[in-house]
N, CA, C and O of each residue as an XYZ file, in Angstrom:
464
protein
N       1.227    -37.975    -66.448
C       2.078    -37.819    -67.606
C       2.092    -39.140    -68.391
O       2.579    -40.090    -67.780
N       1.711    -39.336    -69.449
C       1.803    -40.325    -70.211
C       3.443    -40.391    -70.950
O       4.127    -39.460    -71.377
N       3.737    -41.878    -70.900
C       4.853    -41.682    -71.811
C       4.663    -43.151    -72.525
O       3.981    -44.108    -72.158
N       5.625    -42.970    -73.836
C       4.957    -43.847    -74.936
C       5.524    -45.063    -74.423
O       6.602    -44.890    -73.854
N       5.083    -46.299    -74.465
C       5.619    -47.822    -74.185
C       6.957    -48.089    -75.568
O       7.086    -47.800    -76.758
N       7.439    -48.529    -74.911
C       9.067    -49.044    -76.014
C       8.568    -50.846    -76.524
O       8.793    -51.841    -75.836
N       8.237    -50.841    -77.169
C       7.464    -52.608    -77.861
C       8.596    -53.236    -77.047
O       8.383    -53.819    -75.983
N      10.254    -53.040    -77.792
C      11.325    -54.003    -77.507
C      11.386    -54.374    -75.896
O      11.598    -55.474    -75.386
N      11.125    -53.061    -75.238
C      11.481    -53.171    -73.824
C      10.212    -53.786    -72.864
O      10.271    -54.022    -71.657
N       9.272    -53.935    -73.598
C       8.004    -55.082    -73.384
C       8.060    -56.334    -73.823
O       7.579    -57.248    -73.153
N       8.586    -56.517    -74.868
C       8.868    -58.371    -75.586
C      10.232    -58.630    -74.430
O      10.176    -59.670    -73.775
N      11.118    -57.931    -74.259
C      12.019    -58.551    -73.552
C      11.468    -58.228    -72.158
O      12.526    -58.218    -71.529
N      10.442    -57.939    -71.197
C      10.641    -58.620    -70.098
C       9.390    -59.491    -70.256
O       9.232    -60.244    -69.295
N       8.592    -59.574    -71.080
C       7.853    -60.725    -71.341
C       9.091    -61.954    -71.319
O       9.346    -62.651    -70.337
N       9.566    -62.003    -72.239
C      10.648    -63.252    -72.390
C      11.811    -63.535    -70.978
O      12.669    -64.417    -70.930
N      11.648    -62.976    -70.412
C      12.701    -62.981    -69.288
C      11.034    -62.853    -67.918
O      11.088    -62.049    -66.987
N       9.970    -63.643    -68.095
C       8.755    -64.084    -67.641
C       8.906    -65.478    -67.400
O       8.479    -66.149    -66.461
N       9.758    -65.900    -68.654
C       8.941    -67.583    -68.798
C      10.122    -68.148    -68.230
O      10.081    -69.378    -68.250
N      10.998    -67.745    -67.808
C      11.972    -68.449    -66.715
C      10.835    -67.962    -65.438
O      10.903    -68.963    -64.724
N      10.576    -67.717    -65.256
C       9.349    -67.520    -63.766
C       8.390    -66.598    -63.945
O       8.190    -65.428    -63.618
N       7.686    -67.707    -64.743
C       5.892    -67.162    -64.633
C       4.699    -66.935    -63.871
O       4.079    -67.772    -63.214
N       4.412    -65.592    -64.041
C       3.404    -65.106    -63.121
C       2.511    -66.480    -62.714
O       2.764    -67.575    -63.216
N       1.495    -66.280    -61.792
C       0.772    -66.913    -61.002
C       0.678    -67.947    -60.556
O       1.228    -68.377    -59.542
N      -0.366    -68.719    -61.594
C      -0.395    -70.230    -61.817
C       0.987    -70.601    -62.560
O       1.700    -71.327    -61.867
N       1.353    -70.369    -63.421
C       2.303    -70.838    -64.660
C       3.685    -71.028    -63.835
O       4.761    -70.478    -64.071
N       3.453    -71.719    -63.065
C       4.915    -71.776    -62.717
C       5.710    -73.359    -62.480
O       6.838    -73.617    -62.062
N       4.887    -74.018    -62.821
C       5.860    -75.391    -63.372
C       4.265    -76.159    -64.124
O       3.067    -75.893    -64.217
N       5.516    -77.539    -64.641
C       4.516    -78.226    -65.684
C       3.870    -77.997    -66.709
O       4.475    -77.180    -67.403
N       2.806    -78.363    -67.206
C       2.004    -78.131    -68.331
C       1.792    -76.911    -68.626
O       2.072    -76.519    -69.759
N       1.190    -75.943    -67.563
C       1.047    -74.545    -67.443
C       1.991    -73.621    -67.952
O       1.863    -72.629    -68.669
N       2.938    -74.152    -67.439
C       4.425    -72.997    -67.668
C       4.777    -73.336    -68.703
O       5.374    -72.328    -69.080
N       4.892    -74.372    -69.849
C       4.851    -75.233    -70.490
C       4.175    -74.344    -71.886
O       4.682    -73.906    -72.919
N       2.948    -74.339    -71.389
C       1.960    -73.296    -72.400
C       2.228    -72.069    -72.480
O       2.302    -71.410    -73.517
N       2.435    -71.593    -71.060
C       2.936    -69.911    -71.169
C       3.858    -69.539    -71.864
O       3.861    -68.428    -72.394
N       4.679    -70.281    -71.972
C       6.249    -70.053    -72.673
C       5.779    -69.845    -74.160
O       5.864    -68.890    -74.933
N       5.178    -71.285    -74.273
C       5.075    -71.587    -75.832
C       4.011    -70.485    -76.412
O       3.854    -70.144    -77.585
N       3.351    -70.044    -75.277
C       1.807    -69.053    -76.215
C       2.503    -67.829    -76.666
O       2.405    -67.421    -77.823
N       3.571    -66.943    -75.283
C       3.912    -66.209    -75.228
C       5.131    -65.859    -76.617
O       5.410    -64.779    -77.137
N       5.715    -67.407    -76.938
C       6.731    -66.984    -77.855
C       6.156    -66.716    -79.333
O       6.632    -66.032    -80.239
N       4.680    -67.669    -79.266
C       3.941    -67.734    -80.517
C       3.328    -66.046    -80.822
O       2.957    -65.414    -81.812
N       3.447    -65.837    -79.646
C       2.202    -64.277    -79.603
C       2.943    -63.254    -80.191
O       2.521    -62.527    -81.090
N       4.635    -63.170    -79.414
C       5.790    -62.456    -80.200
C       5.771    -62.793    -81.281
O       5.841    -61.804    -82.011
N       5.679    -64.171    -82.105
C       6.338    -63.817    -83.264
C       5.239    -63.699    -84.225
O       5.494    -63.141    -85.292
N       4.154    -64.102    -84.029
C       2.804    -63.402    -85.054
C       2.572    -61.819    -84.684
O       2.249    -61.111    -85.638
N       2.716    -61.120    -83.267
C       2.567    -59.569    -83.564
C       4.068    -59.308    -84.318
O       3.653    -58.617    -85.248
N       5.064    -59.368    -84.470
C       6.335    -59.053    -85.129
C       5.818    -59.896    -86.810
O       6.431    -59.129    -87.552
N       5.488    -60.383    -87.275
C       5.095    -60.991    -88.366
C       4.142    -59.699    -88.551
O       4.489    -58.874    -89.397
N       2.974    -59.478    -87.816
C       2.047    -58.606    -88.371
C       2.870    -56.987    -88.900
O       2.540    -56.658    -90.039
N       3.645    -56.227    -88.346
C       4.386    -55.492    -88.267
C       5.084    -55.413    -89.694
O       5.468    -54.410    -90.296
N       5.140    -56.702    -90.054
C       6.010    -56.524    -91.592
C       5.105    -56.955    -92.745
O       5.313    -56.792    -93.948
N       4.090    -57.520    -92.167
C       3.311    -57.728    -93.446
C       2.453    -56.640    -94.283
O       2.440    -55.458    -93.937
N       1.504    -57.269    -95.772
C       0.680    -55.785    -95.928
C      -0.618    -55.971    -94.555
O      -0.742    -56.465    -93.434
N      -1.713    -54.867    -96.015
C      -2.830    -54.781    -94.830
C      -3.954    -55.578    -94.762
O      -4.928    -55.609    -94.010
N      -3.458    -56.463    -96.095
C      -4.401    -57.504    -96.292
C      -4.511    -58.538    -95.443
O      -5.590    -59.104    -95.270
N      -3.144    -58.971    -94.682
C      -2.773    -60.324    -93.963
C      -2.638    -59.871    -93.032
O      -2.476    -60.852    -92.306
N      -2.535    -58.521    -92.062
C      -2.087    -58.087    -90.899
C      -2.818    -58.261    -89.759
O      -2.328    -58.421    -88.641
N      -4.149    -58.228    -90.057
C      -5.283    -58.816    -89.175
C      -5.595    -60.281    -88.814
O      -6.387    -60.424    -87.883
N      -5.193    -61.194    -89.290
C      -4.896    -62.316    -89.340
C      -3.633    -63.059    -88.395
O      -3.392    -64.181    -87.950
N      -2.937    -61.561    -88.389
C      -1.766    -62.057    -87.784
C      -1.923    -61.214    -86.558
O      -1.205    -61.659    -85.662
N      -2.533    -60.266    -86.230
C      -2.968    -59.668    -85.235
C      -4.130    -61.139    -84.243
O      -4.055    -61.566    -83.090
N      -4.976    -61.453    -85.288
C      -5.858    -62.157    -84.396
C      -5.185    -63.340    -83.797
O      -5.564    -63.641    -82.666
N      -4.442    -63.921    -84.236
C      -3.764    -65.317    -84.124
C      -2.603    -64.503    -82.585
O      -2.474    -64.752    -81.386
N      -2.280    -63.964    -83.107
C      -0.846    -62.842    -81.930
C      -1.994    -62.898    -80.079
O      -1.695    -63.208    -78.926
N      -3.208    -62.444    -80.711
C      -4.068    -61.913    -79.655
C      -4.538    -63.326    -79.064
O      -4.481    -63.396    -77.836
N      -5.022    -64.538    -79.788
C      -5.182    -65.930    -79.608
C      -3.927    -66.388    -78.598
O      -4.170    -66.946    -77.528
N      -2.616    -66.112    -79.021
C      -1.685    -67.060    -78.118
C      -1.427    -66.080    -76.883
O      -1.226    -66.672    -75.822
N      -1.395    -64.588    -76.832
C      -1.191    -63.973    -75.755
C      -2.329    -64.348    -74.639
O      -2.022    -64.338    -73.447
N      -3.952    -64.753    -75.163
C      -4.689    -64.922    -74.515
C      -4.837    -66.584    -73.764
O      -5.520    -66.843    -72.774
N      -4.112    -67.421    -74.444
C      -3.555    -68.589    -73.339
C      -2.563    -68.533    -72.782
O      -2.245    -69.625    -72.310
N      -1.634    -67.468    -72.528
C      -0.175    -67.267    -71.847
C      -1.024    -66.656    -70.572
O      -0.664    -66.962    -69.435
N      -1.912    -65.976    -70.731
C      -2.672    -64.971    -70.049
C      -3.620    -65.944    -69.159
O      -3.781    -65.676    -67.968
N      -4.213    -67.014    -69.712
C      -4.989    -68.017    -69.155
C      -3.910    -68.951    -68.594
O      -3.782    -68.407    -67.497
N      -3.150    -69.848    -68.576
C      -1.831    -70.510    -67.841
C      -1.334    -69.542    -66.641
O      -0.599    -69.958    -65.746
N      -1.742    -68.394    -66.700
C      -1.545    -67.800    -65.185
C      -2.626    -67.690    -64.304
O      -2.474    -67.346    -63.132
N      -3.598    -67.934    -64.748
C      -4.962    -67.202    -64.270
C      -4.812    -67.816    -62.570
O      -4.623    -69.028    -62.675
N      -4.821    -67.608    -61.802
C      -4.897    -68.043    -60.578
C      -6.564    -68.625    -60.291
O      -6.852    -69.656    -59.684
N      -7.634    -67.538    -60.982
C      -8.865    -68.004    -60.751
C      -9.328    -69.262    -61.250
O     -10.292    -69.823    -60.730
N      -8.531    -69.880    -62.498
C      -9.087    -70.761    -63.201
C      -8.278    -72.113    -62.510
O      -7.059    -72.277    -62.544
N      -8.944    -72.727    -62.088
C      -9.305    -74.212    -61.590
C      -9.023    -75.169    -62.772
O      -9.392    -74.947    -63.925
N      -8.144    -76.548    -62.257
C      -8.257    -77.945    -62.995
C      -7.976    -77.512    -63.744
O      -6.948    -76.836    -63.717
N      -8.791    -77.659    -64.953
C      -8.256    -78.205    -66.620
C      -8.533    -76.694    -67.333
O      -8.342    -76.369    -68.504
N      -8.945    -76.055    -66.439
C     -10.176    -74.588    -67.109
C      -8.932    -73.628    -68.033
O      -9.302    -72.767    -68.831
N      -7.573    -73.898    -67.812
C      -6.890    -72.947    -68.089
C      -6.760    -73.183    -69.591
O      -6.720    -72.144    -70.251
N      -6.678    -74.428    -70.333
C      -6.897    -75.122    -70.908
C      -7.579    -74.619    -72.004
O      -8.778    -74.888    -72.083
N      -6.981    -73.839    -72.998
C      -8.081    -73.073    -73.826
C      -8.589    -74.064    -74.995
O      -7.974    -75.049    -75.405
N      -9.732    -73.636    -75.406
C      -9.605    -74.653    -76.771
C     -10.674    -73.906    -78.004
O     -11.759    -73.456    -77.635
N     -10.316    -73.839    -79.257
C     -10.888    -72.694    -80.044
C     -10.607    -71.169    -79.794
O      -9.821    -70.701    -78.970
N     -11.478    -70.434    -80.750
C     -11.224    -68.940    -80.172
C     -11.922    -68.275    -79.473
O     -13.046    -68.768    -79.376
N     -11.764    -67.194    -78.820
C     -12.572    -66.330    -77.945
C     -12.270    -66.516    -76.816
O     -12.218    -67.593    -76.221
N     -11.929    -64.923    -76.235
C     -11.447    -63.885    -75.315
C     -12.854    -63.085    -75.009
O     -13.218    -62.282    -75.868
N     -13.488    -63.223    -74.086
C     -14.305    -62.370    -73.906
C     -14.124    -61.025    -72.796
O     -13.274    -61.202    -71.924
N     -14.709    -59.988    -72.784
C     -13.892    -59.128    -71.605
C     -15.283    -59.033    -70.755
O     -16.356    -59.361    -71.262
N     -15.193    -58.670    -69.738
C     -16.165    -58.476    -68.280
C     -16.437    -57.209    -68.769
O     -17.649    -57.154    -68.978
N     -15.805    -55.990    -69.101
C     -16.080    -54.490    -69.427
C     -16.467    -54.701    -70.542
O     -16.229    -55.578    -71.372
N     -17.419    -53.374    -70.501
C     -18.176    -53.186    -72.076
C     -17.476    -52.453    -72.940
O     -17.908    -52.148    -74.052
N     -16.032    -52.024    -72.366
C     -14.956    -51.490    -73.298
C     -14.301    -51.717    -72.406
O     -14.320    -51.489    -71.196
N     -13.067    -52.699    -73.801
C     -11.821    -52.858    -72.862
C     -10.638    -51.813    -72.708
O     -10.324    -51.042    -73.615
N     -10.077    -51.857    -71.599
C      -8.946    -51.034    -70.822
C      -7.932    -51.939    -70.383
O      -7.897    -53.166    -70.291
N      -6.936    -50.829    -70.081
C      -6.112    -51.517    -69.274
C      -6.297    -52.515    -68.187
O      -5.817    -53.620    -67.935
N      -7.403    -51.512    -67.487
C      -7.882    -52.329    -66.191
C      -8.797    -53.422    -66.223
O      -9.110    -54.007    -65.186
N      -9.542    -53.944    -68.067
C     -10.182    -54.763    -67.805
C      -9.638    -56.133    -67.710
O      -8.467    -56.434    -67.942
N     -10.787    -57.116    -67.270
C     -10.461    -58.312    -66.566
C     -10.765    -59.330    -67.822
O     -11.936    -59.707    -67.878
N      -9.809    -59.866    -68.914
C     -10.077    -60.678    -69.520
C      -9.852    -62.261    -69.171
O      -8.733    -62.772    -69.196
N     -11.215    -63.078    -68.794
C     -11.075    -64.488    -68.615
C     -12.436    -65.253    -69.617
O     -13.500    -64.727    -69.940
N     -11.911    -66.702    -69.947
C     -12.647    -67.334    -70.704
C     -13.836    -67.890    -69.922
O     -13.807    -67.890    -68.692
N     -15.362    -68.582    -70.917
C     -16.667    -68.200    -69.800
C     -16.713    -69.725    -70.477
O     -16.368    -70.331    -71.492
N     -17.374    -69.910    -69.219
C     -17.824    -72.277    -70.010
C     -18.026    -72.319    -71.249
O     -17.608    -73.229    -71.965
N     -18.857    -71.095    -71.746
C     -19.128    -71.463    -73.040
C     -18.440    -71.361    -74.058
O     -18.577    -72.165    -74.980
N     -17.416    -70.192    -74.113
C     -16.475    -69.378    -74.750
C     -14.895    -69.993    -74.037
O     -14.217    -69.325    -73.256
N     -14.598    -71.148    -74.432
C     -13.194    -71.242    -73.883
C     -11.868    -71.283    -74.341
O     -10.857    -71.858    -73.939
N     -12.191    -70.312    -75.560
C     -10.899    -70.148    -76.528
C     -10.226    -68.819    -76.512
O     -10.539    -68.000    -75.648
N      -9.411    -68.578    -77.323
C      -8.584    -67.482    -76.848
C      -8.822    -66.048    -77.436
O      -8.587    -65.036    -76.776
N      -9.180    -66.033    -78.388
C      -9.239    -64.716    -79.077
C     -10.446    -63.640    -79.756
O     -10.379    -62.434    -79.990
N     -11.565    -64.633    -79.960
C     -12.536    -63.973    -81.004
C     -13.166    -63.136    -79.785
O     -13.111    -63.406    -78.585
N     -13.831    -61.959    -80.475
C     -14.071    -61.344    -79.689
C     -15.808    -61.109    -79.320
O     -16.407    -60.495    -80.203
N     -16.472    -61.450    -78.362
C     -18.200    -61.618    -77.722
C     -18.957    -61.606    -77.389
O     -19.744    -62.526    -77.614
């Protein structure tokens, strides 16, 4: 049975996250980033939501950019400095992404959003 996701009732337990963040993100620099990506990610998808359709993608990509270093600050797989995004691009392991796919950044690609 599918039932539809409630946005509000997803931004608020995202935000009630960054008092104790999944994986890695749980003190210092890491948790640090998660907070800050996660609050940036809320308020550019809520920005996109009210804008037209000219600027909405823009604010979609930037939304998808900070969710994808909140997402990297947990990564348990990523080692040292790796969590560490820098530029854009999100690449996915599946050749279509799902729920179930596994999005992590590749040596070459270590930014958050563009897509590769």
């Amino acid at each position: 049975m599918y039932m539809k996701a409630d946005p509000e009732e997803a931004w608020e337990k995202l935000r009630a996250s960054r008092a104790n963040p999944p994986g890695k993100a749980g003190g210092g620099a890491r948790r640090k980033s998660y907070a800050a990506a996660l609050e940036q990610a809320e308020q550019m998808f809520r920005a996109a939501a009210t804008v037209g359709p000219a600027t909405r993608p823009l604010q979609v990509f930037y939304g998808l950019s900070q969710a994808g270093r909140a997402i990297a600050a947990t990564a348990v797989d990523l080692k040292g400095e790796d969590w560490r995004l820098d530029g854009h691009g999100i690449r996915a392991s599946a050749t279509s992404p799902s729920p179930t796919s596994r999005f992590a950044p590749t040596p070459r690609h270590r930014g958050a959003a563009s897509c590769g």
